[in-house]
C-alpha positions as CSV (number, residue, x, y, z in Angstrom):
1,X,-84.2,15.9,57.7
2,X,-80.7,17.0,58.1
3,X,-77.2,16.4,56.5
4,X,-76.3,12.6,57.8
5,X,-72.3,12.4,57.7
6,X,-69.9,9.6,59.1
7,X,-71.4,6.4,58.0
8,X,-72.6,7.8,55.1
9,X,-70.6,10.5,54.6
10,X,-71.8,14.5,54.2
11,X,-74.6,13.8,52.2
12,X,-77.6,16.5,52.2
13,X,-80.7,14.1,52.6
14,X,-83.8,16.9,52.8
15,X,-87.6,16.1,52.6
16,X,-89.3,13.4,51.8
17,X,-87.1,12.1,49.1
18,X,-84.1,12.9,50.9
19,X,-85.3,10.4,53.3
20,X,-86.4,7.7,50.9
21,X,-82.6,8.1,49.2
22,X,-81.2,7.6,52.2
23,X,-83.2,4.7,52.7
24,X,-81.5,3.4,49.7
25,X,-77.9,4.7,50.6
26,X,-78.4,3.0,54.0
27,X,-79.7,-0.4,52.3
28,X,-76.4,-0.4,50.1
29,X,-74.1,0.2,52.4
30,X,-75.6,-2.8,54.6
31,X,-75.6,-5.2,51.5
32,X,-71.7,-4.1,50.7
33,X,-70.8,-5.4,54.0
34,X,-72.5,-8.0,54.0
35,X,-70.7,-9.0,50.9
36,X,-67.7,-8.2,52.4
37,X,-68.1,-10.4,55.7
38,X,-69.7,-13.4,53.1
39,X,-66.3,-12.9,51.1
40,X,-63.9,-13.0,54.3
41,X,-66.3,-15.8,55.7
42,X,-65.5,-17.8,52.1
43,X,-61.5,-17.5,52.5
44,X,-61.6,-18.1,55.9
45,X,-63.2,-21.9,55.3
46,X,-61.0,-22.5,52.2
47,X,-58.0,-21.7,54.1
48,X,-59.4,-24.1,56.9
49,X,-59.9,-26.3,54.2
50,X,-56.9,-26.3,52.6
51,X,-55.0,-26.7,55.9
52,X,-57.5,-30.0,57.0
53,X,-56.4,-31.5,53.3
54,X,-52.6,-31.1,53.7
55,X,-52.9,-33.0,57.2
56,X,-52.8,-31.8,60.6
57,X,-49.9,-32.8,62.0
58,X,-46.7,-32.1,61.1
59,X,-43.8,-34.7,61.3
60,X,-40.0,-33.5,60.0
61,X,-37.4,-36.4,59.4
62,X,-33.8,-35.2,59.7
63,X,-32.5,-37.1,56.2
64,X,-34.4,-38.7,53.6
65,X,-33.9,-42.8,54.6
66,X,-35.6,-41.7,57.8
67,X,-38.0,-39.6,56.0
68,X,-39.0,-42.8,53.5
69,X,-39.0,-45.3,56.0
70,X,-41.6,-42.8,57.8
71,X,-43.4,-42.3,55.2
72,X,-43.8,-46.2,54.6
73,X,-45.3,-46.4,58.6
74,X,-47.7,-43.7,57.9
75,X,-48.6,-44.4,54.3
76,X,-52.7,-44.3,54.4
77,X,-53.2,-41.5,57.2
78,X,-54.9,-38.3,57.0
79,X,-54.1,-36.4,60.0
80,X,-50.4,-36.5,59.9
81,X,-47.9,-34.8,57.1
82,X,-44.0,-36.1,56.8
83,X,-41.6,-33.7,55.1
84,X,-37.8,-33.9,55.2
85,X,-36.0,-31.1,57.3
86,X,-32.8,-30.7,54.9
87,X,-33.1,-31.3,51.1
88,X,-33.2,-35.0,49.7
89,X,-30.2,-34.5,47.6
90,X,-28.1,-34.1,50.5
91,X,-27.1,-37.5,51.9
92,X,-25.5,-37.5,55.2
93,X,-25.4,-34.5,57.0
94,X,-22.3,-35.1,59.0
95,X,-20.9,-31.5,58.7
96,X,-24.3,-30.1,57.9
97,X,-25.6,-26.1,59.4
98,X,-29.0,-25.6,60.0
99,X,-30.5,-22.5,57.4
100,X,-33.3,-20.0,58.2
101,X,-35.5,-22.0,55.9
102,X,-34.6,-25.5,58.3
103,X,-35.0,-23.3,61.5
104,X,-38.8,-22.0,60.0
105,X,-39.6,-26.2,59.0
106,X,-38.8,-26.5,62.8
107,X,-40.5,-24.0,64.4
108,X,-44.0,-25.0,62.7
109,X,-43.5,-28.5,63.0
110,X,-45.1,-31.4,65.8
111,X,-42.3,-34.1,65.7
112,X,-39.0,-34.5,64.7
113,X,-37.7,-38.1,63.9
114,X,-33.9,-38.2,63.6
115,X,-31.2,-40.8,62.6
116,X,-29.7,-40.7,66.3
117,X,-26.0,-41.7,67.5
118,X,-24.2,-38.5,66.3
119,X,-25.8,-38.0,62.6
120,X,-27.4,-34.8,63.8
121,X,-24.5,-33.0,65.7
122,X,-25.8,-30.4,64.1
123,X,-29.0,-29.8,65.1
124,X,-28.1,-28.6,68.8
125,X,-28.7,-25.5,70.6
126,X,-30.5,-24.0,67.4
127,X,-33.1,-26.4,67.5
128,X,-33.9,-25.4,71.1
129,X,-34.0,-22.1,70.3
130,X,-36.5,-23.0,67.0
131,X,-39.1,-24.7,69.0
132,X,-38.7,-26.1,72.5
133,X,-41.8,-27.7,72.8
134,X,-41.1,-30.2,70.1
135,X,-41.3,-34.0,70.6
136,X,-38.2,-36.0,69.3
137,X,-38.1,-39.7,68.2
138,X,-34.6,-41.2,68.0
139,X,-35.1,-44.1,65.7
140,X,-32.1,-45.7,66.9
141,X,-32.7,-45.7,70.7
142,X,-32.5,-49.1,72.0
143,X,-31.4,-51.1,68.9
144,X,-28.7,-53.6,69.8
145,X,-25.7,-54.7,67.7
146,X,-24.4,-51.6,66.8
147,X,-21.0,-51.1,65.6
148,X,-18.0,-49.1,66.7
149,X,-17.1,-46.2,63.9
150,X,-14.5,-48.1,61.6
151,X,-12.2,-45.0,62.0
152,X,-11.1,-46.4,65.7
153,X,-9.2,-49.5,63.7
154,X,-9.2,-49.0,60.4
155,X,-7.5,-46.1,59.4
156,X,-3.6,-44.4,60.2
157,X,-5.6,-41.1,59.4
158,X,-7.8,-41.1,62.3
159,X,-7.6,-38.3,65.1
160,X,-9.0,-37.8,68.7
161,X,-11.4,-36.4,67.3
162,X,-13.3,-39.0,65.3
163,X,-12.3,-42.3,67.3
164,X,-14.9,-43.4,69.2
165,X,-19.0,-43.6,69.6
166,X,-21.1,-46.0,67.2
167,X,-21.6,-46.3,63.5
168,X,-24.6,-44.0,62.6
169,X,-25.5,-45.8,59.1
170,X,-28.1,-48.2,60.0
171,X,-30.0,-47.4,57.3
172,X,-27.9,-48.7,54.5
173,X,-28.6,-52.5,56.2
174,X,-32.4,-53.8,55.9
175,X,-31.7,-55.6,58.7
176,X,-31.4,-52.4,61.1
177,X,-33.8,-50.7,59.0
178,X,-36.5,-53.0,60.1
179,X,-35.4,-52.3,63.3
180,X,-35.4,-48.5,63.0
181,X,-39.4,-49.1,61.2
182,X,-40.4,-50.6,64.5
183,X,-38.9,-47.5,66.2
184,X,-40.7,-44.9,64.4
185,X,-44.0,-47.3,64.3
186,X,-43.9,-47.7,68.3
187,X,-43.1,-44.4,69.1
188,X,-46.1,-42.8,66.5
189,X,-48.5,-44.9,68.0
190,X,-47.6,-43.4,71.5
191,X,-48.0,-40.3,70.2
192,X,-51.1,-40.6,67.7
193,X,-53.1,-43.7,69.4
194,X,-56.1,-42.7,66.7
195,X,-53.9,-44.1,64.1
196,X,-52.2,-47.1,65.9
197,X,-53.9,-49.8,64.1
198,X,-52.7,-48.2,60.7
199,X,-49.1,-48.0,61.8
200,X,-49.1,-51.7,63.1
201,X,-50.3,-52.6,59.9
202,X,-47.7,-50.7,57.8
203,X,-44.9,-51.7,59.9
204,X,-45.6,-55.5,59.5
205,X,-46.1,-54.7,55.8
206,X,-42.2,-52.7,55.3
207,X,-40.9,-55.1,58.5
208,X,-41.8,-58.3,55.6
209,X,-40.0,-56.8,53.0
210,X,-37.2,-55.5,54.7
211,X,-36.7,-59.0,55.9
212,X,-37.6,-60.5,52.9
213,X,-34.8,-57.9,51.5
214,X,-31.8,-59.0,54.0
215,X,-32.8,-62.7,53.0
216,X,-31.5,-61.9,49.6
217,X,-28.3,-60.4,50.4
218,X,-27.7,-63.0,53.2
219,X,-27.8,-65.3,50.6
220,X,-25.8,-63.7,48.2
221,X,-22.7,-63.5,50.9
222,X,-23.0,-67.4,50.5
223,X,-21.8,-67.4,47.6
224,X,-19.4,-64.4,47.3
225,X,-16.1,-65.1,45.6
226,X,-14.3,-62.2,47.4
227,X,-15.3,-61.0,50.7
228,X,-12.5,-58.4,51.3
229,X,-13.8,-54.6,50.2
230,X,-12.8,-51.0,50.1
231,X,-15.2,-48.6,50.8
232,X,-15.8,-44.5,50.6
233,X,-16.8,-44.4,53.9
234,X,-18.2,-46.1,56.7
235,X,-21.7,-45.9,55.8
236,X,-21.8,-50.4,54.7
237,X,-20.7,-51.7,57.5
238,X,-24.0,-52.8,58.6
239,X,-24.6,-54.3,55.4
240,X,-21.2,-55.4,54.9
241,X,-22.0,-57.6,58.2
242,X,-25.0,-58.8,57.2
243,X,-22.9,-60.6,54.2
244,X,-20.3,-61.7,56.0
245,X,-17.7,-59.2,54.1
246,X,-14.6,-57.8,55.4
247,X,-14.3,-53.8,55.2
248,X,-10.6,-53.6,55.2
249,X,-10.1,-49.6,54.5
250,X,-11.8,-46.7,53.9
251,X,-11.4,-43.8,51.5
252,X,-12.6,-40.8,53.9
253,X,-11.7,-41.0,57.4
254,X,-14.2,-38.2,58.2
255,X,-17.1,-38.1,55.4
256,X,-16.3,-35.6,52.8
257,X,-12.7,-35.7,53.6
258,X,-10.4,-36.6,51.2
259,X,-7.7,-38.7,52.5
260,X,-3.8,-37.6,51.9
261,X,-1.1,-38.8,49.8
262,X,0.1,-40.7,52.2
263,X,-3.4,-42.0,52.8
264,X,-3.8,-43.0,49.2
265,X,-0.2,-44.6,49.4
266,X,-1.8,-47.0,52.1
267,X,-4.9,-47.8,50.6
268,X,-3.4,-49.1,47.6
269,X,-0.8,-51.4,49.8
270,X,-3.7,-52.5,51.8
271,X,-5.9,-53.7,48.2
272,X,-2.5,-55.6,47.2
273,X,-1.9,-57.1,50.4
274,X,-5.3,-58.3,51.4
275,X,-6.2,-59.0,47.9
276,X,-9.1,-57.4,47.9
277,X,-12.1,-57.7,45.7
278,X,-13.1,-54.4,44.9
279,X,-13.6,-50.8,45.5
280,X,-16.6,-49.6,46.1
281,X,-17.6,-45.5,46.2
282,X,-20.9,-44.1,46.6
283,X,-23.3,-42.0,44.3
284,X,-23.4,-38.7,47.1
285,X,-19.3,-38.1,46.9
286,X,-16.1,-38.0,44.5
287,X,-15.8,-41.5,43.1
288,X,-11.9,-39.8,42.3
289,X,-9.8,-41.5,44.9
290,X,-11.7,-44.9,44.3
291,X,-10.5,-45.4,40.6
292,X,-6.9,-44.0,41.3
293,X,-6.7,-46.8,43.7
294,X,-8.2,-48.8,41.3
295,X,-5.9,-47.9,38.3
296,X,-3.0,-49.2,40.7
297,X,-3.9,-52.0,41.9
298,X,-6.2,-53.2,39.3
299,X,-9.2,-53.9,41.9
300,X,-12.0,-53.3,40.3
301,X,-14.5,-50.0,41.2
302,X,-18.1,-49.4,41.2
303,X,-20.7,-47.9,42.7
304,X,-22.8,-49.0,45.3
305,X,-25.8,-46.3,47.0
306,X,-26.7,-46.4,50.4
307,X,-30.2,-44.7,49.4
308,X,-28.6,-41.5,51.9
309,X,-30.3,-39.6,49.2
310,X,-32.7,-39.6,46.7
311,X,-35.6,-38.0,44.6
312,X,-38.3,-35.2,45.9
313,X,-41.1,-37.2,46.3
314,X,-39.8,-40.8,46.0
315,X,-41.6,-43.5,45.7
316,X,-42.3,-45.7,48.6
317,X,-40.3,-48.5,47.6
318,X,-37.5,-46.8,46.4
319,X,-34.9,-48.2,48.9
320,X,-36.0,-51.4,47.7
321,X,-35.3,-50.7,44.1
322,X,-32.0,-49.3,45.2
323,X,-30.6,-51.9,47.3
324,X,-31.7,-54.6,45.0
325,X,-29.3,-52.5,42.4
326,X,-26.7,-53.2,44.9
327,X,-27.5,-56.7,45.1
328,X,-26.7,-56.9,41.1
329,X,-23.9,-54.7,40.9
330,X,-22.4,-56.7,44.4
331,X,-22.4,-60.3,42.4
332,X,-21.2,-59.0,39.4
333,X,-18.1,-57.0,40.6
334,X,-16.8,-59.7,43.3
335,X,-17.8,-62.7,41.4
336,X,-20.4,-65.9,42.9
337,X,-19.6,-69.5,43.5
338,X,-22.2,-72.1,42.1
């Protein structure tokens, strides 16, 4: 026998129990290894697990009343994971920029679903450059009966460059968000015919109660006392139709603007003249403005949410909850005939 080196390393294996050693050494070395390869082998199909069990698929929604209404269509499925691109807190993203923790969401993910007419302005060239091969649903392509951005008529404030192009706020009407449901429904089963039957189903399920949902308020307009409102922004003019109110100004021109003195000055002479019922501001901005004008003018304020935000992790029927809050705070702020 000689000195074996590399595999076992310069070990002097001489005569015959040099040889039987190395025997031994040999045998070890081959059961380390395979331990090894068993341990890597073990990770490996946990990982593989762990990956099948958070779904294959992965679906982004660019705000959170896209993000619940798709998670209402998909509720049941296996293959497919929904997450929100931008945090739920956020409410509309109107002057929103993308971070490096959006731009890694988008580069991992399947399908985005977005809001559509102008909520996403700033998703852009970024997006491109995240992931170009990624399949985009527009939840509003193809709905009629949209409305022309309130800023074109109802404000002196207005500039070039906010006149024009269609109100983005579908959501906050259960009218159009039956209508945005069907969307995302259709366009899913296009994309994952494996699961059509499921998203049929759901759709029909959320399409019931959202129209179940615009019933109510439909009914509540009926008997409104006041139909004349001011609100923080565009974002109820869908649902303001739906009851047959009158949006007769707005706080913020441009969301997240605050309007001027002179602005202000006009607001109140508009909720004197046109007698209007009440003020109403929203949970996701400054409710400041809203009660000045109230304090002159004696209309009375509150709050009304558009569900443009909301919880990690809410539940499913949390715009239902939320809107029917609306319904409550609606009646008792502008008053109902019997």
């Amino acid at each position: 026998m000689t000195k074996e080196s590399s595999f076992l390393g310069n070990i002097d294996f001489t005569g015959y129990s040099g040889y039987v050693t190395a025997c031994f050494v040999r045998m070890e070395k081959i059961m380390i290894i395979k331990r090894g390869l068993l341990s890597f082998l073990f990770l490996f199909l946990s990982a593989g697990s762990a990956w099948a069990e958070g779904g294959g698929k992965l679906i982004l929604c660019s705000t959170f009343p896209i993000t619940q209404t798709t998670r209402n269509v998909t509720a049941g499925t296996s293959s497919l994971q929904v997450d929100s691109l931008i945090s739920p807190q956020l409410g509309c993203p109107h002057d929103y920029a993308l971070t490096p923790k959006d731009m890694r969401k988008l580069a991992k993910a399947d399908v985005l679903i977005i809001n559509g007419l102008g909520m996403e302005e700033f998703l852009g060239a970024p997006l491109a450059r995240a992931n170009p091969g990624l399949v985009i649903i527009d939840s509003s392509r193809g709905i009629s009966g949209l409305l022309q951005d309130q800023v074109d008529d109802k404000s002196d404030e207005a500039d070039d460059e906010h006149r024009g192009g269609f109100n983005p706020h579908l959501f906050a009407s259960p009218v159009m968000t039956g209508l945005l449901t069907k969307n995302i429904a259709e366009a899913l089963e296009g994309l994952f015919p494996e699961d059509a039957e499921l998203f049929r189903a759901n759709y029909r399920s959320y399409g019931e109660r959202m129209n179940r949902l615009a019933a109510d308020f439909t009914a509540l307009g009926r008997r409104l006392g006041n139909n004349r409102i001011i609100t923080q922004h565009g974002v109820f003019d869908y649902l303001a139709r739906d009851l047959g109110l009158e949006v007769v100004g707005l706080v913020q021109v441009h969301p997240g603007s605050e309007p001027s003195a002179a602005g202000i000055l006009s607001l109140i002479r508009i909720a004197r003249e046109q007698k209007v019922g009440a003020i109403f501001t929203e949970p996701q901005y400054s409710d400041g403005v809203g009660r000045t004008i109230a304090n002159e003018t004696g209309v009375p304020s509150a709050t009304l949410d558009p569900a443009a935000s909301g919880p990690e992790n809410a539940p499913l029927e949390y715009y239902e909850t939320v809107m029917r809050r609306n319904l409550e705070v609606m009646a008792n702020i502008l008053g109902t005939r019997e």
